[in-house]
Each structure stands twice: as C-alpha cells, then as structure tokens.
LOFIPA-125671 format. One line per 8 residues: number of its first residue (from 0); their letters; for each residue x, y, z of C-alpha. Coordinates in steps of 0.1 Angstrom, whole numbers, plus 5000, padded with zeros to 4 digits. Each point is the difference from the previous one (the first is absolute). Example, Ala and Ser with C-alpha at 12.3 -4.5 7.8 and 13.67 -1.06 7.14 Angstrom:
2
0) AS) 5123,4955,5078  5014,5034,4993
***
This chain:
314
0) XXXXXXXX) 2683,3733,2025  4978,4982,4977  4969,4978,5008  4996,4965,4985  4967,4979,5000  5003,4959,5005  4968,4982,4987  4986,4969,5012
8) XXXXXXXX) 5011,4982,4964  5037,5018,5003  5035,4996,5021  5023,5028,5000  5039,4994,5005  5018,5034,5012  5039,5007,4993  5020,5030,5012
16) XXXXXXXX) 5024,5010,4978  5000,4970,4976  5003,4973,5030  4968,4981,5007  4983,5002,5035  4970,4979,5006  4968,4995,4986  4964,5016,5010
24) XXXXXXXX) 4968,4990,4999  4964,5014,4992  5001,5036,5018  5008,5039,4996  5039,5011,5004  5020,5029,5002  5041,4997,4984  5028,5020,4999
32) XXXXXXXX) 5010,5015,4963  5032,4977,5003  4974,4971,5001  4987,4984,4974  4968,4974,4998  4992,4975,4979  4963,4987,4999  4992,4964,4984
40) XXXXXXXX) 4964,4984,4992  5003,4967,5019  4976,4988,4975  5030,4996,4980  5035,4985,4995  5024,5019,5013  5032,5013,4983  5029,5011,5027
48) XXXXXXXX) 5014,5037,4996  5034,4985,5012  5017,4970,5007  4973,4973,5013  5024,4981,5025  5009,5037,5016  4959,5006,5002  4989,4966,5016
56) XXXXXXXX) 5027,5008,5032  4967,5020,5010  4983,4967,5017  4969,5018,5000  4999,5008,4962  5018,4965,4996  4970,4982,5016  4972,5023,4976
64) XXXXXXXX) 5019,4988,4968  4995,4965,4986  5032,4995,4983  5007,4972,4969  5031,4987,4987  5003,4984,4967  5028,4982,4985  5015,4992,4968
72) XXXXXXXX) 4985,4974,4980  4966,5006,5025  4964,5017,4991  4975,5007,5028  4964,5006,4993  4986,5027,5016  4963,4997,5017  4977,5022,5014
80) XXXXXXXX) 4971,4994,5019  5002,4970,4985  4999,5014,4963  5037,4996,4977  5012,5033,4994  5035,4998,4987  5030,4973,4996  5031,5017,5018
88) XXXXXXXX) 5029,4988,4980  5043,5003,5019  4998,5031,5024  4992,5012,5039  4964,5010,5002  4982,5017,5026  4964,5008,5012  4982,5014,5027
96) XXXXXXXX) 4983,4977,5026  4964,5017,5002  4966,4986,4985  5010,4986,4969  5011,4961,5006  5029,4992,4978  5011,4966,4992  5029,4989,4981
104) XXXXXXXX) 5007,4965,4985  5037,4997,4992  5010,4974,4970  5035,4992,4989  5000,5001,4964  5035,4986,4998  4985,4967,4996  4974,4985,4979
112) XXXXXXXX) 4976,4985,5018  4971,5019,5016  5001,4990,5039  4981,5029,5014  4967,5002,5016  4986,5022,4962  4968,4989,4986  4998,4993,4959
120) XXXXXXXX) 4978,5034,4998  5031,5018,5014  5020,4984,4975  4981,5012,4972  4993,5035,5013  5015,5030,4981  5027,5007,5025  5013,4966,5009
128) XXXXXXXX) 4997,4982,4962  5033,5019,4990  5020,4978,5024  4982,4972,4990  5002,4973,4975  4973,4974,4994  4998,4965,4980  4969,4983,4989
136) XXXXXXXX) 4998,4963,4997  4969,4986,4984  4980,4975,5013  5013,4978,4970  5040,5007,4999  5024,4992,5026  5035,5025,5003  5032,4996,5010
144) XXXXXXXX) 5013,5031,5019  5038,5008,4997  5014,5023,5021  5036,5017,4986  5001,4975,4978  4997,4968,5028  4968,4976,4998  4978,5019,5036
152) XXXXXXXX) 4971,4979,5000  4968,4987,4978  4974,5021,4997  4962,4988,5004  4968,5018,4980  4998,5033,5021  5011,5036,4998  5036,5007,5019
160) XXXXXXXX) 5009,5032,5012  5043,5010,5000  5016,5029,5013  5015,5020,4967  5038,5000,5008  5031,4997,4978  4998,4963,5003  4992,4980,4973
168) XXXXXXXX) 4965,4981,5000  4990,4980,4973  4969,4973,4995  4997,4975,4969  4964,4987,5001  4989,4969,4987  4963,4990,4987  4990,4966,5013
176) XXXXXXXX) 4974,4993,4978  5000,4976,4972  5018,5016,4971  5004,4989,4960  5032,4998,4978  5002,5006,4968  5023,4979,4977  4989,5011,4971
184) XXXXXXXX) 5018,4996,4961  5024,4970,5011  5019,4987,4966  5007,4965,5003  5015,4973,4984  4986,4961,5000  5024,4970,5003  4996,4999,4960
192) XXXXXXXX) 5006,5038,4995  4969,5013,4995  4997,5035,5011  4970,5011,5019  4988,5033,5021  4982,4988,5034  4981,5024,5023  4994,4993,5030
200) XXXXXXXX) 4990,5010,5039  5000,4994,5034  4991,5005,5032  5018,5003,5035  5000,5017,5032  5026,5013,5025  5001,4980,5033  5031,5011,5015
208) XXXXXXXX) 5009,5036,4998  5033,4999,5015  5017,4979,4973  4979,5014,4975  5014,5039,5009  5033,4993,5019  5008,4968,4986  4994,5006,4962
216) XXXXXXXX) 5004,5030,4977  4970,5002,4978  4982,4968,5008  4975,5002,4974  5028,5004,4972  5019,4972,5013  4960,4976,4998  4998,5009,4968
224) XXXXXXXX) 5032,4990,4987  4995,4966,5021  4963,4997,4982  5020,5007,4965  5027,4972,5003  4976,4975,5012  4976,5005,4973  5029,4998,4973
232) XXXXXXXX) 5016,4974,5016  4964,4978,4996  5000,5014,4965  5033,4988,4992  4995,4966,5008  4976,4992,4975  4988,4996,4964  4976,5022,4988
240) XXXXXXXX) 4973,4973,4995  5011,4988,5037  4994,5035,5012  4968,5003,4989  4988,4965,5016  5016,5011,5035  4989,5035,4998  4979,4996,5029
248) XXXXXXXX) 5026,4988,5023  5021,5032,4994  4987,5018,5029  5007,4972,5029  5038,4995,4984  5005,5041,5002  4985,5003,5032  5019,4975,5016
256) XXXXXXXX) 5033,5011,4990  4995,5033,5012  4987,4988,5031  5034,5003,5016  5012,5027,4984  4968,5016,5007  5007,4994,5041  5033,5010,5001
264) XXXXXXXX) 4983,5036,4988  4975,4999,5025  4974,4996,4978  4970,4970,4995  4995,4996,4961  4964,4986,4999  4995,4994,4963  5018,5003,4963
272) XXXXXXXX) 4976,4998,4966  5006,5000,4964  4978,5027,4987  5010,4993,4961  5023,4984,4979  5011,5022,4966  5014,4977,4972  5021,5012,4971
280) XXXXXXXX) 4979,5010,4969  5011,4975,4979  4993,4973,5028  4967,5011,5002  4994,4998,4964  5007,4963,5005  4982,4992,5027  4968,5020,4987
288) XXXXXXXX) 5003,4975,4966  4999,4974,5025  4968,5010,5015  4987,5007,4967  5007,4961,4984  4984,4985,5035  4971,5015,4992  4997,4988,4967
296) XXXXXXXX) 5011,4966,5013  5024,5002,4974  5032,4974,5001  5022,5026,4991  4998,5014,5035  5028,4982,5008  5021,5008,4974  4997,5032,5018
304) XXXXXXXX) 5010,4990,5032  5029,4982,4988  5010,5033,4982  4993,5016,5035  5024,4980,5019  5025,5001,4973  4996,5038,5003  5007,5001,5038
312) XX) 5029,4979,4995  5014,5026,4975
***
C-alpha cells in the first residue's frame, strides 16, 4: 500500500487500473499499487488526464469544476478577483470552484461592432488589443465607414473601437475646415489672342460628406478643374485692355459658376482671387514704354498704346 497526503489547496482524483474513480479531498489516504492518484492545485486551471465528458459523470467532481465553452469566431476574457488574466480564444476550458472568483465576458468577434459590456481600458490592454482595431476621427474631420465595401454609417469626432476579423473595414475622413486651392500657372488666351499666365486661389469647405466620399471620386480634383474652366472661360471673353478694366470682377463670375458644380460635390466654395497676372515679355516691354511716356507727359504715349492694341490684335 502506499500513503498519499491531500492539502487544503489540492484535490486528488483516484483511478484503478487506468479507469477514474472519484475524487478526494484535503486528508491522508492509503491505495492499492493497482491505484493510481492524481493531485491538482485548485489554485489553478485544470487540465483533464482523460476524456473531460467521461470525468464530469462524477456529479460531485462535476459540481467542483467551473467548466467554459468557447466557440469559433468567439474570445472570452478571463478575470480574476476582478483583475484580467488571460483572453481564452475557441476551446473547452475548466477551473476549479474554490477562492479564486472567475469571470468570463464572452464576445463574438464574427462581427464588427463591439456590443459587450468591455470598457475602452480593456480594449487597449496588452491581451485584448490584438483582437481589436481602432479608428480615430478628429474633432475637425468627419468619416465615412464602409463595411465590405457597403457605405455602414458616418462617423462623428471620437475614437471607435472594431473587432479585428477577416472583414473588410475601411474609413475615408474628411477635414471640415476651410481649405485653399491652388490654380496656379493658368495659360490663357484673350478674345484678341493675347497669351497670358494667371495664378490664382481659392477657398472652400466640405459640407456634405456623403456626396463628397460616396458620391464623387476625388472631389477636390474635380473643384479645381471647375475653378480652371470658369476662370478661362472669363478670360476668353475679353480683350486684353477689357480684361484689365474688369479684373476685379473676376472672382464673383468664377465663383458663381462653380457654385453649382461646387454643390453637386458637396462642397461650399467661399472665395476665388487673382493672385497675379504674367504678360509676355514683349508685352511688357510695351506697356513699361507706356508708363514711361505718361510720366513724361509726352504725346507719344499714345502712339504706344495704339502700337499695344495693334500688338494684341496680332
């Protein structure tokens, strides 16, 4: 015979030639060489010698075992005393029921959204973050959330926390705040052909993200090239000499035929500016001898003029 000690922290579970026979507490026993005993901390998880189903027919050993099942696509965090200890991931799990609490929150990571009672700290701790992905959206931008490729929903400034899955999750953000336009190097002819290089700028803002993401590829590509044929289109309409008399009223013409180009994008243009107007050197040859005879009050200023226009017209 041989003599086995239980402790108070332990359970024993006795088989007789390989079959399992019940289960001992803390105590001093005597066995039979054809029986064999297996002792277990119940301070930790426990790990059945044999089948688990054949072990829990015992209901006394069944009721001492805390027993947790966890599908496919499912995690389950682990807690202890109240403390996270580990994220259980598909598998049967079992513990003993003694001083230790244990908690489990299950989550089914086969979807996207985040519906279970798990704080943002959780989230971001070192265990769970692996099956997590999170989207910022700054207090400026607005996003549009697309889900497999489908429009899910608009996202507001915040931080959003996803289950990390095979499905596909994509965000386009958009800044709200006022932004400028370039339109920079712009070669353009008058009504009488004279060739000119315009620069120019603007301003606008997004005010609805929808049809400026879902509607519209590249909305700010497509303002710009609406800000370019407006601009030439003024341009083109005039003489050189008319052009710079209505230079002033370039901007109010541009901006109001974008204006409904500009809503169809989703977007609010808010102003358009001529920052300069380059002239071809030989045209500013002429129009610096101009300057130079008005300031000698001289009458052949316009001779000059004369040969300006009749340059333009060329």
């Amino acid at each position: 015979m041989k003599r086995v000690k239980v402790n108070a922290w332990q359970v024993a579970l006795v088989f007789k030639d390989g079959v399992y026979k019940y289960m001992l507490k803390e105590g001093t026993y005597w066995f039979w060489k054809n029986e064999m005993v297996l002792l277990y901390d119940v301070t930790k998880p426990f790990t059945a010698p044999v089948e688990l189903n054949i072990l829990l027919q015992d209901a006394e050993l069944a009721e001492a075992l805390l027993v947790v099942e966890v599908k496919d696509n499912e995690i389950a965090l682990q807690y202890e005393n109240g403390f996270l200890k580990n994220v259980l991931t598909a598998g049967r799990y079992t513990y003993w029921k003694t001083v230790i609490n244990y908690e489990f929150v299950k989550a089914d990571t086969s979807k996207i959204e985040i519906t279970e009672p798990i704080d943002r700290a959780t989230l971001q701790s070192k265990l769970v973050a692996p099956y997590v992905r999170s989207i910022s959206v700054e207090s400026y931008e607005k996003a549009v959330l697309l889900v497999d490729g489908k429009y899910a929903q608009m996202l507001q400034p915040g931080v959003y926390y996803f289950w990390r899955n095979s499905i596909t999750v994509l965000m386009s953000r958009v800044d709200l705040r006022v932004q400028q336009l370039e339109i920079n190097g712009q070669e353009i002819l008058t009504k009488d052909k004279a060739a000119l290089r315009m620069n120019a700028w603007a301003q606008y803002k997004v005010d609805d993200v929808e049809k400026a993401i879902l509607k519209n590829k590249e909305y700010d590509k497509q303002l710009y090239v609406a800000f370019q044929l407006a601009l030439r289109e003024y341009v083109a309409g005039y003489s050189f000499d008319e052009l710079l008399e209505k230079k002033d009223s370039i901007g109010p013409f541009v901006l109001e035929k974008v204006k409904e180009k500009a809503m169809a994008l989703g977007v609010e243009v808010s102003y358009f500016g001529i920052r300069d107007i380059v002239l071809p050197g030989d045209v500013k040859e002429i129009m610096n001898q101009v300057l130079v005879a008005e300031k000698k009050h001289r009458p052949t200023a316009s001779c000059v003029v004369k040969k300006l226009q009749v340059h333009a017209a060329c």
